[in-house]
C-alpha positions, 0 to 999 in steps of 0.5 A: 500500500506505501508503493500504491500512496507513492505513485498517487502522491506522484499524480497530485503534483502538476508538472513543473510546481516541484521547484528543485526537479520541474520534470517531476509531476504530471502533464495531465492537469494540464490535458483536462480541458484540451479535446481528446485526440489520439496523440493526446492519448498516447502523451498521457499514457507515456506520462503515467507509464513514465510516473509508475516507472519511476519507482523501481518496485512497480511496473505499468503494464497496461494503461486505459485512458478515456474521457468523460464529460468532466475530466480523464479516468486513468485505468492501469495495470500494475505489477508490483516487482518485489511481490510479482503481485498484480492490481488494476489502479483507476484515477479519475482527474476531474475538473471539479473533484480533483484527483479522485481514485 
């Protein structure tokens, strides 16, 4: 559960606000209200893949990303190395909820 709060953590955070690494954080705040193109897709799934990969005790395996009236829910697939135990991790950026999962 602490590499699960580690990777949420991760999301909250918008890309660019962490002054001493502006890498670190997602582009996905950002995309909220941008049209859902199939290159917009592909940008998303390469920042979660790059955000659950960053921690080396998880793998992104497969990653869903679909759009709803109100924001982008994010559907992974998540192996967790040391355990070789797989999840499936929903997220849902909202325009109004925030970060909800």
């Amino acid at each position: 559960s602490l590499i699960k709060q580690d990777i949420i953590n991760h999301f909250h955070i918008k890309q660019g606000e962490k002054l001493s690494d502006p890498t670190f954080g997602t582009i996905i705040w950002d995309c909220i209200f941008e049209p859902m193109t199939e290159d917009l897709k592909e940008l998303i799934i390469k920042d979660v893949e790059r955000i659950i990969n960053y921690d080396p005790r998880v793998t992104a395996d497969d990653v869903v990303i679909t759009a709803y009236e109100s924001g982008i829910q994010i559907e992974c697939q998540l192996t967790y190395s040391p355990y070789n135990v797989s999840e499936v991790l929903r997220f849902r950026f909202d325009q109004s909820a925030g970060l909800t999962g």
